[in-house]
N, C-alpha and C positions, 0 to 999 in steps of 0.2 A: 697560623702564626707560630714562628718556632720559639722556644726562652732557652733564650739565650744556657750555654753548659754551665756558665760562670754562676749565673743565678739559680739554676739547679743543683749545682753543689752547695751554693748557702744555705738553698731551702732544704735540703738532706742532711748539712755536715752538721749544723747548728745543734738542731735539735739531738743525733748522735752525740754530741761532743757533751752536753748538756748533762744528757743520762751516762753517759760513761763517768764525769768528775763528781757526779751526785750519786750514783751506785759502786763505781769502782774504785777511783782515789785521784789524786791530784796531787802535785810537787809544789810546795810551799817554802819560804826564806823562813830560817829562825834568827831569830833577833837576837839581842841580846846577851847577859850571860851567867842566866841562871842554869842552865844544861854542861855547862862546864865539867871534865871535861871531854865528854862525850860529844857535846855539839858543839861547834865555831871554839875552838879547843885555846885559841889564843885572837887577842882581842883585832888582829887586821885582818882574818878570817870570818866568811857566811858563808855555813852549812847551807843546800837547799836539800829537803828530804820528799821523799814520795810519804806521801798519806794516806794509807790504806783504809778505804771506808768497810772493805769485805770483812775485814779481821774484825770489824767490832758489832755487826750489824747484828749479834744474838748480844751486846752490849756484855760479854764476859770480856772480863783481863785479868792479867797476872801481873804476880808480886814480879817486877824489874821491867815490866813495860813501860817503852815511851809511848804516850800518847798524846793526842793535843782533843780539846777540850772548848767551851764555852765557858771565857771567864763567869766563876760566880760573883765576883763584884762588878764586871765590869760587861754584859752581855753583849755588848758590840767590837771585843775585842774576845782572839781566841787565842789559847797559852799550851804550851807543849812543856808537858813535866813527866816523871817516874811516877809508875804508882808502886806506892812503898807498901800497901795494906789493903787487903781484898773486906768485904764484910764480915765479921765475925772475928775479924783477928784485930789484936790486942797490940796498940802500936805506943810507942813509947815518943813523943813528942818532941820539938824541939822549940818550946820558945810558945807552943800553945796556951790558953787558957787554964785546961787540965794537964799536967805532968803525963798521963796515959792514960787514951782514950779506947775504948770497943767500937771498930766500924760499924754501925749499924747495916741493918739490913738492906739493899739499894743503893749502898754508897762504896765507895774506896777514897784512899789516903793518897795524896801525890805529894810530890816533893821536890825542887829545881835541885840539881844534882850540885852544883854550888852553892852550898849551905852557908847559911845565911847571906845570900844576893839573888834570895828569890821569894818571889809575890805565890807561897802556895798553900797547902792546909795548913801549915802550921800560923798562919794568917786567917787564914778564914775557916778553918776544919773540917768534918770530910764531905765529900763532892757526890753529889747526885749521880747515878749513872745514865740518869738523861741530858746531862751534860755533854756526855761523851760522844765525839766526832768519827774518832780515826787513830789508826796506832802508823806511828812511825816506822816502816818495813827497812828502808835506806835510804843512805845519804848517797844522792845522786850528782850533786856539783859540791866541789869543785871537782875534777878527773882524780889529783892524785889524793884524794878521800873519799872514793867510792868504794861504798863496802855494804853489807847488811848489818843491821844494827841488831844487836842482842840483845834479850831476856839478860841482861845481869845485875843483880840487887845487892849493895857490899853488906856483907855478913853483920856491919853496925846498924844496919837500917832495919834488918829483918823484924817482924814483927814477935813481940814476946813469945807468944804463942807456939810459934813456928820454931823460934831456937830451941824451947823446952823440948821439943818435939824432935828433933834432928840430937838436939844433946843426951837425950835418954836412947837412941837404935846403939 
């Protein structure tokens, strides 16, 4: 009895496909607009980005990464923000509980890059890094905004810490 090519494709491609968007990454809508304006930059525009799961899989990030995340209020919805503050650095708040917080060990500071229209630490404070998904590599649709997206954190966001550090060389 032969099976059919079609159904041997399903029964190889699936499970390929499976481990590629759970090991490698996957292209995702951003909504909204708290990314502003880095992502969907004006409101009749949707960004979609690739979602690099390789880039986070030793769960390290850096101060100007987009990432996207498992909401901590919300665990069945997932949010793509900046991380503004890595552990150990001293980030100066915006609207938080304390005026300026130390990230603990395990954790980093995100931020929706349009300040105040966005659900992020300074809501709920800083984020688990078992929360973390996947970093943002590029914006893949629409054609004419396809680009790689950067590591860039504006000099007001920088963590205390970090300025005294760059202010004293």
């Amino acid at each position: 009895m032969k099976i059919p090519i079609l159904i041997k494709s399903i029964f190889f491609g699936v499970p390929i496909g499976i481990t590629l968007v759970d090991s490698v990454g996957y292209v995702a809508r951003v909504d909204g607009i708290s990314m502003q304006p880095a992502l969907n930059p004006d409101k009749n525009s949707t960004d979609y980005v690739f979602l690099n799961r390789l880039a986070v899989r030793s769960y390290e990030v850096k101060r100007g990464d987009i990432v996207s995340l498992i909401s901590p209020k919300d665990p069945t919805q997932k949010i793509i923000k900046r991380v503004v503050g890595v552990q150990g650095d001293i980030v100066k708040t915006l609207g938080y509980r304390d005026h300026i917080i130390k990230v603990p060990e395990g954790h980093f500071w995100i931020e929706g890059d349009h300040t105040g229209h966005s659900m992020d630490s300074n809501n709920f404070g800083p984020v688990s890094l078992g929360l973390l998904t996947a970093k943002a590599s590029c914006i893949v649709w629409p054609p004419s905004r396809w680009q790689v997206i950067h590591t860039d954190l504006p000099a007001s966001r920088a963590p205390l810490n970090v300025r005294r550090t760059a202010i004293s060389y």
